[in-house]
N, C-alpha and C positions, 0 to 999 in steps of 0.2 A: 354348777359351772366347772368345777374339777374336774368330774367324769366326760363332760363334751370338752374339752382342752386335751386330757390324756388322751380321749378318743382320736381327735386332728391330729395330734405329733405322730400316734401311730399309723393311724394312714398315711398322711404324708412321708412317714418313714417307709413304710411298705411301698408306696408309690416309688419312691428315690431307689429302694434297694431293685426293685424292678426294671426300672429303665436302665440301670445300670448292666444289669443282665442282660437285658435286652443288646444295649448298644456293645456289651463285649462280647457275647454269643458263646457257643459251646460248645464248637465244630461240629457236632452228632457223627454220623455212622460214615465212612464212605462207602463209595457204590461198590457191590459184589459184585455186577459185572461191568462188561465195557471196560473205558479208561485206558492207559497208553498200552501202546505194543509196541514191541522190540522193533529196531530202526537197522535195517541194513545196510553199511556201508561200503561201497567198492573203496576195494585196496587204491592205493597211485600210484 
């Protein structure tokens, strides 16, 4: 009964530390190309 008890807290802990990741994410990579370009403005 010990061994299936410590088994459930560590999933459920594995499970929590996961969604947690999940919901705060991890930016990854931005895109190498594309994305903004320079904006020209007329003088006034």
């Amino acid at each position: 009964m010990k061994v299936l008890r410590r088994a459930l807290v560590a999933l459920s802990l594995a499970g929590f530390i996961a969604s947690v990741l999940r919901l705060k994410g991890k930016g990854g990579v931005p895109p190498q190309a594309g994305g903004w370009r320079d904006v020209s403005v007329p003088p006034r």
